[in-house]
C-alpha positions as CSV (number, residue, x, y, z in Angstrom):
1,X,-89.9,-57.2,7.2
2,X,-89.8,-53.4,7.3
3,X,-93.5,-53.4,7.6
4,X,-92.9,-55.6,10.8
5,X,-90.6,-53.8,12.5
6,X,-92.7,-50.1,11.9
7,X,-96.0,-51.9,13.4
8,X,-94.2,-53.5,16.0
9,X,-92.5,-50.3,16.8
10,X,-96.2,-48.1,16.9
11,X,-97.6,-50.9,18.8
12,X,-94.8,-50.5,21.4
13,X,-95.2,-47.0,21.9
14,X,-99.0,-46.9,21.5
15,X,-98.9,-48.8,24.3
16,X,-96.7,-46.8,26.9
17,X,-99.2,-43.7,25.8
18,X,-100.1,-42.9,29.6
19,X,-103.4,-42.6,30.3
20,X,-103.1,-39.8,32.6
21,X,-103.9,-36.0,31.1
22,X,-107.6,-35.3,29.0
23,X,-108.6,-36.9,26.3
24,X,-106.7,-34.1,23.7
25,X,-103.4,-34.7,25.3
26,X,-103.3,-38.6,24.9
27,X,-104.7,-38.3,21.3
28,X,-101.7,-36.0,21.0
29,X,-99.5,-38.7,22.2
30,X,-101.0,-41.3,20.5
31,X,-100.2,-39.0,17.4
32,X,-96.6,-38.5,18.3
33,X,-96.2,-42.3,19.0
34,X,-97.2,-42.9,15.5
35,X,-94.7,-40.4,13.9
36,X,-92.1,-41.9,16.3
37,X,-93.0,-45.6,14.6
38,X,-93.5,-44.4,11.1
39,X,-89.6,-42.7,11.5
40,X,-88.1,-45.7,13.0
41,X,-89.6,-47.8,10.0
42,X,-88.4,-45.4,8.0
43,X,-85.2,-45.3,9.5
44,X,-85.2,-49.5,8.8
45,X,-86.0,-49.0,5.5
46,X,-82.9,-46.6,5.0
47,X,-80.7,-49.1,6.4
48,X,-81.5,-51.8,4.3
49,X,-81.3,-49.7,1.4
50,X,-77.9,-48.6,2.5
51,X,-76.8,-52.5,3.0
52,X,-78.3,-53.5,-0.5
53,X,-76.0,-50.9,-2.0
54,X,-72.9,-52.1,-0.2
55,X,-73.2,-55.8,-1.3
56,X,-73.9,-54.6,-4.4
57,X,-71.2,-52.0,-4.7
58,X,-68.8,-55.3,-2.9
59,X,-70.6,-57.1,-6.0
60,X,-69.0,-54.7,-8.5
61,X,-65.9,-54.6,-7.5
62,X,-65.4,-57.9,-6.6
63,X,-66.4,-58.5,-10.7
64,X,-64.2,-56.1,-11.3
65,X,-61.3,-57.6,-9.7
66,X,-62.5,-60.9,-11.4
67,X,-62.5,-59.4,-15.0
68,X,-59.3,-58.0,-14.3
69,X,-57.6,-60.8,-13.1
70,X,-58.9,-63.1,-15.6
71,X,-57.8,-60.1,-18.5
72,X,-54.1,-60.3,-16.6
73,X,-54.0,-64.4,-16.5
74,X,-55.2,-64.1,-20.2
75,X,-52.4,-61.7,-21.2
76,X,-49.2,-63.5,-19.2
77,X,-50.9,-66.6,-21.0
78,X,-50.5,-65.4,-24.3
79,X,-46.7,-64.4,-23.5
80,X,-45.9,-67.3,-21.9
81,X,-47.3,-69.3,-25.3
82,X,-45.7,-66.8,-27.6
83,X,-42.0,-66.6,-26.0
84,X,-42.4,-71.2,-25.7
85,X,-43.2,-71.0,-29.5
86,X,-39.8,-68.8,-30.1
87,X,-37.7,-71.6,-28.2
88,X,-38.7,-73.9,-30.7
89,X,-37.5,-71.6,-33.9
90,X,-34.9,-72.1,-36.2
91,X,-32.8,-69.0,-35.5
92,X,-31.1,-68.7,-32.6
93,X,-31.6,-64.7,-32.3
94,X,-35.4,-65.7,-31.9
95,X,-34.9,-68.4,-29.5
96,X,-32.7,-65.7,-27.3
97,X,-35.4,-63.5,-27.4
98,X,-37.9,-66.2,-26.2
99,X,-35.4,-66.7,-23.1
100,X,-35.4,-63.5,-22.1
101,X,-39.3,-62.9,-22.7
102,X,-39.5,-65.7,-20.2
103,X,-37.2,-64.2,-17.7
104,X,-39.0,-60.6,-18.0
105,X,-42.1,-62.8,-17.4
106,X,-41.1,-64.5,-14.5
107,X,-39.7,-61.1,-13.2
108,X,-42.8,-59.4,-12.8
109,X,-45.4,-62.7,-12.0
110,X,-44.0,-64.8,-9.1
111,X,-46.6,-66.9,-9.3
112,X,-45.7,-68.1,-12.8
113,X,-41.6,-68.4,-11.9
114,X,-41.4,-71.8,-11.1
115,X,-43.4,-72.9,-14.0
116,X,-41.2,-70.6,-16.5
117,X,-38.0,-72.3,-14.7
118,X,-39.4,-75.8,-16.0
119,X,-39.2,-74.2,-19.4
120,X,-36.3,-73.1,-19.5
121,X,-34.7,-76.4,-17.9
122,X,-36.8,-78.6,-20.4
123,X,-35.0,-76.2,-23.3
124,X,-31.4,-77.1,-21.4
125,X,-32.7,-80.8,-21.1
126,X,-33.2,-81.4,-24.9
127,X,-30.9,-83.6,-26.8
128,X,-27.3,-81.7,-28.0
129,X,-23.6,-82.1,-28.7
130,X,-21.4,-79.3,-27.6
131,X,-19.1,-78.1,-31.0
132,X,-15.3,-79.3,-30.6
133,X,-12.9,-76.3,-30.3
134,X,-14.2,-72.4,-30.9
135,X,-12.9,-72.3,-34.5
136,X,-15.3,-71.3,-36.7
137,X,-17.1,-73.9,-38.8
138,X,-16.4,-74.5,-42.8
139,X,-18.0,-72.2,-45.2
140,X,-19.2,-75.9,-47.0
141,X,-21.1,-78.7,-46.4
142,X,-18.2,-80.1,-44.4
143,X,-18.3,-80.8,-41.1
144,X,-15.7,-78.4,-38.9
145,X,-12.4,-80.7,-37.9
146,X,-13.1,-83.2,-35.1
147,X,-16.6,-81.2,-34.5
148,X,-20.2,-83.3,-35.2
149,X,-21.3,-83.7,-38.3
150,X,-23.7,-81.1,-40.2
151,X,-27.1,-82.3,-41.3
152,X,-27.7,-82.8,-45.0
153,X,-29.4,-80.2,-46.6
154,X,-33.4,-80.5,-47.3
155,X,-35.7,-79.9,-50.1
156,X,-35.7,-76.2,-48.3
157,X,-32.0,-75.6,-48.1
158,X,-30.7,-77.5,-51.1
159,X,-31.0,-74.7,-53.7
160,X,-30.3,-71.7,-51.7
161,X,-27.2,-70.2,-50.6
162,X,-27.6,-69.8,-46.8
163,X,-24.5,-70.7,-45.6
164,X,-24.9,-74.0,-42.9
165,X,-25.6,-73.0,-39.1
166,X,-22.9,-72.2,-37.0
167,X,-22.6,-74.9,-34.6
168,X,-21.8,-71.8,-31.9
169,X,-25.0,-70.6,-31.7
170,X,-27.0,-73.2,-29.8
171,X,-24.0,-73.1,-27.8
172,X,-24.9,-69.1,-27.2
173,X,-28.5,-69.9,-26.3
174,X,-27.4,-72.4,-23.9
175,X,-25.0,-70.5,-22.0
176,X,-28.3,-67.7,-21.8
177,X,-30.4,-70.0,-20.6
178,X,-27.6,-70.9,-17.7
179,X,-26.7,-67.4,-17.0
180,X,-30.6,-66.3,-16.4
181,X,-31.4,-69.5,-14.4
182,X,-28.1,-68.4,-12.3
183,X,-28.8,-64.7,-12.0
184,X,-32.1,-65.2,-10.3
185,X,-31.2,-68.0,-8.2
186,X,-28.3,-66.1,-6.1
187,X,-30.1,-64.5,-2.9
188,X,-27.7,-62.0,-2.1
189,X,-25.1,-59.3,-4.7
190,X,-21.8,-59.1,-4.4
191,X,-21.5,-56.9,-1.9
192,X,-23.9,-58.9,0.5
193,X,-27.6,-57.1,-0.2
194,X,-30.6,-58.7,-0.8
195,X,-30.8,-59.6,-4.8
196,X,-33.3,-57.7,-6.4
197,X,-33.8,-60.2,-8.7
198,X,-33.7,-63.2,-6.8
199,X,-36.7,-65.8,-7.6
200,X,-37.0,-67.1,-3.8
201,X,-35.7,-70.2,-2.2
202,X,-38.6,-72.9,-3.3
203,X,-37.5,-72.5,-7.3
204,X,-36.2,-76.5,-7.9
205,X,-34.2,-77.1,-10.7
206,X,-34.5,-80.5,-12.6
207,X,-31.5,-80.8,-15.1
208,X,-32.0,-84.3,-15.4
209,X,-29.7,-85.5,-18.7
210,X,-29.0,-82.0,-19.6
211,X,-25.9,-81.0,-21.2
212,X,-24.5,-77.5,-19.6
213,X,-21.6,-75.8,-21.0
214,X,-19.1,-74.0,-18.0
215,X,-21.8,-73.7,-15.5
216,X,-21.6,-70.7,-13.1
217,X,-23.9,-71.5,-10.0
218,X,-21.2,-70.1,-7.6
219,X,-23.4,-68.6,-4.6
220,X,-26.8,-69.7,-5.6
221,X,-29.5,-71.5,-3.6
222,X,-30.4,-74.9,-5.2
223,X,-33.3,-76.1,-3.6
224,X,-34.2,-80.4,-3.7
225,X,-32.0,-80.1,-7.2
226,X,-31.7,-82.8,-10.0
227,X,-29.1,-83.2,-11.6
228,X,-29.0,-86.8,-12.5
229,X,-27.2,-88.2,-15.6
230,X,-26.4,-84.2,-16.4
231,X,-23.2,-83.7,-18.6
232,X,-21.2,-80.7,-17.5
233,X,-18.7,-80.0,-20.0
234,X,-16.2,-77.4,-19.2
235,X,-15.4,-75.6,-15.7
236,X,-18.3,-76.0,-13.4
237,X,-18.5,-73.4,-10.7
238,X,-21.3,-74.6,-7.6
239,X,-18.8,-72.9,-5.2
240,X,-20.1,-71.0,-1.9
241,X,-23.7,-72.3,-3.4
242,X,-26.3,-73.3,-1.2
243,X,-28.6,-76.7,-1.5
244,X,-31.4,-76.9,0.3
245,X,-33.9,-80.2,0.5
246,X,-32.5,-83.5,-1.3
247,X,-29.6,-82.9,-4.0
248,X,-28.9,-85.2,-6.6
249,X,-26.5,-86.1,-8.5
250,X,-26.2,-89.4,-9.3
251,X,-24.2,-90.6,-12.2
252,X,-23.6,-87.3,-13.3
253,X,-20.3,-86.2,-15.6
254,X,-17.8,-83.6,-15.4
255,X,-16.1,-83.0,-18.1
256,X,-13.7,-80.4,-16.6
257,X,-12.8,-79.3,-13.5
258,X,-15.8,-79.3,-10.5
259,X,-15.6,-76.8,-7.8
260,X,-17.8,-77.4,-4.8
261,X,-15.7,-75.3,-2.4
262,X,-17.6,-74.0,0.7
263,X,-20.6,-75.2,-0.8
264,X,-23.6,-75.9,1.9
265,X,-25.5,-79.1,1.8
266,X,-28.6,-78.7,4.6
267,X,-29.9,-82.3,3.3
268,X,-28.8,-85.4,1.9
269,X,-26.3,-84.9,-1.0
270,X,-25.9,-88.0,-3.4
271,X,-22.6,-88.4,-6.4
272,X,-23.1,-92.3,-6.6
273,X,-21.6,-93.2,-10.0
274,X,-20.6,-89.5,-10.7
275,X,-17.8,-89.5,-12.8
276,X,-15.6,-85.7,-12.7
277,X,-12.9,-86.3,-14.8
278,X,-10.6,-83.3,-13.9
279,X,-10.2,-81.9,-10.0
280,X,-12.9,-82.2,-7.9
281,X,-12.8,-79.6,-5.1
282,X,-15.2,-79.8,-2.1
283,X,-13.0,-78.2,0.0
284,X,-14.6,-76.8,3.5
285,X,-17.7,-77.8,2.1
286,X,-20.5,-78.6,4.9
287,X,-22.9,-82.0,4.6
288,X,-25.3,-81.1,7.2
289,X,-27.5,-84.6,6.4
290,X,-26.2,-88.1,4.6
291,X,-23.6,-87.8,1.7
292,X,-23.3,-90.6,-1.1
293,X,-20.5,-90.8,-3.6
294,X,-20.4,-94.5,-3.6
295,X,-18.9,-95.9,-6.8
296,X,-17.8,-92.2,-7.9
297,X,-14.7,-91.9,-10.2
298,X,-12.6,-89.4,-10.0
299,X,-10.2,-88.6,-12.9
300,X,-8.1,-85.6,-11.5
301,X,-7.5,-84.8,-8.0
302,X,-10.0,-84.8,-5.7
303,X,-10.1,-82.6,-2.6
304,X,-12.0,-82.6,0.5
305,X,-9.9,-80.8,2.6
306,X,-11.6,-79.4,5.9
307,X,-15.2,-80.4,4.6
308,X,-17.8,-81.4,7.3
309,X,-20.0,-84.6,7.1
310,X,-22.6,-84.3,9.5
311,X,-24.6,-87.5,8.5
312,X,-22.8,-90.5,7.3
313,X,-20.6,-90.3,4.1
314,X,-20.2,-92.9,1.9
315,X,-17.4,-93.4,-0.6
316,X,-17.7,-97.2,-0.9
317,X,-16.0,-98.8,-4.5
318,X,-15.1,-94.9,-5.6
319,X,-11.8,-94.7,-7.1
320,X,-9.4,-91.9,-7.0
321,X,-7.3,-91.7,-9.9
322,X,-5.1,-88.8,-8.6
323,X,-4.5,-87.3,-4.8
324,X,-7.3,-88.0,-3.0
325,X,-7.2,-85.3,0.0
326,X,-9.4,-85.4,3.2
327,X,-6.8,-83.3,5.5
328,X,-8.5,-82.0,8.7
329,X,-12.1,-83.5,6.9
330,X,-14.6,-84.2,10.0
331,X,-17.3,-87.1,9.8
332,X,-19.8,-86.7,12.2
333,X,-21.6,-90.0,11.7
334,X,-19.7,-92.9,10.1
335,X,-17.8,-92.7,7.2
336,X,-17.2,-95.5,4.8
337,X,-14.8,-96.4,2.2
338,X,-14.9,-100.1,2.2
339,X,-13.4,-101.3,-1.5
340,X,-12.0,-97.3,-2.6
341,X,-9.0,-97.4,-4.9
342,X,-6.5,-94.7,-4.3
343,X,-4.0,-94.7,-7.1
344,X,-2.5,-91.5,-6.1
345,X,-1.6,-90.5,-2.4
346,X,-4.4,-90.7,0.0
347,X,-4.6,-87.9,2.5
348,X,-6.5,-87.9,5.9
349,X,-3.9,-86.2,8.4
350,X,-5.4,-84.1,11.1
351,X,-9.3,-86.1,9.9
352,X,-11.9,-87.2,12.6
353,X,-14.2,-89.6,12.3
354,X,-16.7,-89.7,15.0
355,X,-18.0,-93.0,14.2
356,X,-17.5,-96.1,12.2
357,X,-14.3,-95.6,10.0
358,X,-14.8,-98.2,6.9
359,X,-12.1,-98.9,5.0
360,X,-11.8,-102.7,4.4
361,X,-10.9,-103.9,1.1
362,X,-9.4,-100.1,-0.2
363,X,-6.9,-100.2,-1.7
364,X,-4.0,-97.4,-1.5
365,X,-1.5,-97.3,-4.4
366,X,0.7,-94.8,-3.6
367,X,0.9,-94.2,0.0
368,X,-1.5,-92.8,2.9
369,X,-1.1,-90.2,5.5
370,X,-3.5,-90.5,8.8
371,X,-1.1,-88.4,10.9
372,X,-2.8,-86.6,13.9
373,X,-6.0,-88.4,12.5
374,X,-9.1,-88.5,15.5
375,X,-11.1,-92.3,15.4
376,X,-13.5,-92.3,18.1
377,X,-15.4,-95.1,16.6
378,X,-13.9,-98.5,15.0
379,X,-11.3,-97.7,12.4
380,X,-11.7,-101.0,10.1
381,X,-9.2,-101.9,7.4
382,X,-9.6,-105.7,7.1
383,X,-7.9,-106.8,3.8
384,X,-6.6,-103.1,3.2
385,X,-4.3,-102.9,0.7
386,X,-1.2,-100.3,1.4
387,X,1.3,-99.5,-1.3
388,X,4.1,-96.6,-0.9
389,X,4.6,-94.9,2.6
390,X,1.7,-95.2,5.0
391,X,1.6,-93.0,8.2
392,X,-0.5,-92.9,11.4
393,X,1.9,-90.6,13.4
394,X,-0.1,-89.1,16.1
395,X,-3.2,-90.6,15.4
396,X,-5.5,-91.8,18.1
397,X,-8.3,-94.6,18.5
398,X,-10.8,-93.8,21.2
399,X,-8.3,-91.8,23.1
400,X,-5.3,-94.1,22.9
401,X,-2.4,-94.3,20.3
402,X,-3.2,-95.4,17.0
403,X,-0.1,-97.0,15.0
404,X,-2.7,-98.2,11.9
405,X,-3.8,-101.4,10.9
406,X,-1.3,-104.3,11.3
407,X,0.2,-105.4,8.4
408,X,1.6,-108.8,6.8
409,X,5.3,-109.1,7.6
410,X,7.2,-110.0,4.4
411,X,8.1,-113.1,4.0
């Protein structure tokens, strides 16, 4: 191609030689014309040369980059397997230090954070029975009082004199394993900055069956979360938290008390057959899409005073063992609490419900407040059951004075 271009170029210029002058002049130009061709093949030649060792300098470097990359992917393999293979070990120092091998991990790789936060929820999701009490277990082969029973001893542990495990140590590892899955999951510190350490809002959590000892998610983004069949024991803390995408948690248990307050739901939240056995506080927490606790139980109290239910809310069969309160609670879309029990007193004063309000079949055992409460939609409460002092005073149905349901004069 060189050899191209350099005849094509003499040819060119040999042929706008002019043919005026003597004979030595246009041989002298013919000469020049020559030079001129030879120097622009030349020149070609240097070009391509100078291209060949670009791609092949890109070459390098882009081998280079691959090696490196590939030595890098190798090395945050081999971490990733070693700190996985010290979650499975016998002492709980060494499974602590796995933990936090996986957290330094995912500090400096985001690529690999999600994939370490499956880890560490697997490790949460395995099979375990929280100790009874903090009292220290029996220097014997007896189970601590009320506490689960200690394995018998093996061929490995019969004749030595290792003391049995302490039933507080798993418990140790656990509340690690919370603590780092918390301290990377909260966007913003204390004082309202941007959180160093914070993992980014995609991280999904699937705690599916896992048991978690006095959870702390207070002010951290949940994105589409699972928590299905999980088994808080203890306080759990999901206050001021934020839950992005789909959140589940369906037939979950609270041991303890449950504290939702001023948490954010931007999609659909589901509780159906949740069970929280102490107080349940969702107070002036925000449903921006559909919210399900049908057929929740709630043991303790349970407050919802001044959430916000955007999309429909359904509380249809749950039962209220204590005060159920919804004071100045706003449903956007309908709100339904066809067959709810309410042994304690049921509290809506000051609610609005925007659309359908759904209560046929509840039943309230201990009285019901809907003073100043807002129905712009139907307010239904055919075969409602009201026990104890029931009050509408001040509420109003599409505009007009609402007195409540009629009831069954005594006979």
């Amino acid at each position: 191609m060189v050899g191209a271009v350099t005849w094509v170029a003499v040819t060119w210029l040999q042929g706008s030689v002019p043919v005026v002058g003597d004979r030595v002049q246009r041989a002298q130009l013919r000469v020049e014309s020559i030079r001129t061709g030879l120097t622009i093949g030349a020149a070609v030649t240097a070009a391509f040369a100078l291209l060949l060792a670009f791609r092949r300098q890109q070459l390098a470097e882009r081998t280079q980059q691959a090696t490196e990359y590939d030595a890098g992917e190798k090395r945050v393999t081999e971490l990733y397997v070693k700190a996985a293979d010290q979650l499975g070990a016998d002492k709980a120092p060494v499974r602590l230090a796995g933990l936090y091998a996986l957290e330094r991990l995912a500090q400096d790789n985001p690529a690999h954070r999600q994939s370490i936060v499956e880890v560490i929820c697997a490790y949460l999701r395995m099979p375990y029975t929280p100790p009874d009490g903090e009292s220290a277990p029996e220097p014997c082969d007896q189970p601590p009082a009320g506490g689960p029973a200690l394995a018998a001893p093996t061929a490995a542990t019969a004749d030595s004199d290792k003391p049995a495990a302490d039933p507080r140590e798993e418990r140790q590892v656990r509340l690690a394993a919370q603590r780092i899955l918390a301290r990377h999951l909260r966007p913003t510190t204390p004082e309202g900055k941007p959180h160093p350490s914070y993992w980014g809002p995609k991280v999904v959590l699937d705690l599916t069956e896992a048991v978690l000892i006095d959870l702390d998610f207070a002010g951290c983004h949940l994105h589409n979360a699972i928590f299905i069949r999980t088994h808080f024991t203890g306080t759990t803390r999901f206050g001021e938290a934020t839950f992005s995408g789909t959140t589940r948690f369906g037939e979950a248990a609270f041991s303890g008390g449950a504290w939702f307050g001023e948490a954010a739901f931007s999609g659909g939240a589901w509780f159906a057959k949740a069970a929280f056995g102490g107080v349940a506080g969702f107070g002036e927490a925000t449903f921006g899409g559909d919210a399900g606790f049908d057929e929740a139980t709630f043991g303790g109290d349970a407050w919802f005073d001044e959430a916000a239910f955007s999309g429909d809310a359904g509380f249809d069969e749950a039962a209220f063992s204590g005060d159920a309160g919804f004071d100045e609670a706003t449903f956007g879309g309908d709100a339904w609490f066809d067959k709810a029990a309410f042994s304690g007193v049921a509290g809506f004063d000051e609610a609005t419900f925007g659309g359908v309000a759904g209560f046929d079949e509840a039943t309230f055992g201990d009285g019901a407040r809907f003073g100043k409460a807002t129905f712009s939609g139907d307010a239904r409460f055919g075969k409602a059951t009201f026990s104890g002092t029931t009050r509408f005073g001040g509420a109003t149905l599409a505009g007009a004075r609402y007195d409540g349901p009629e009831q069954p004069s005594a006979e």
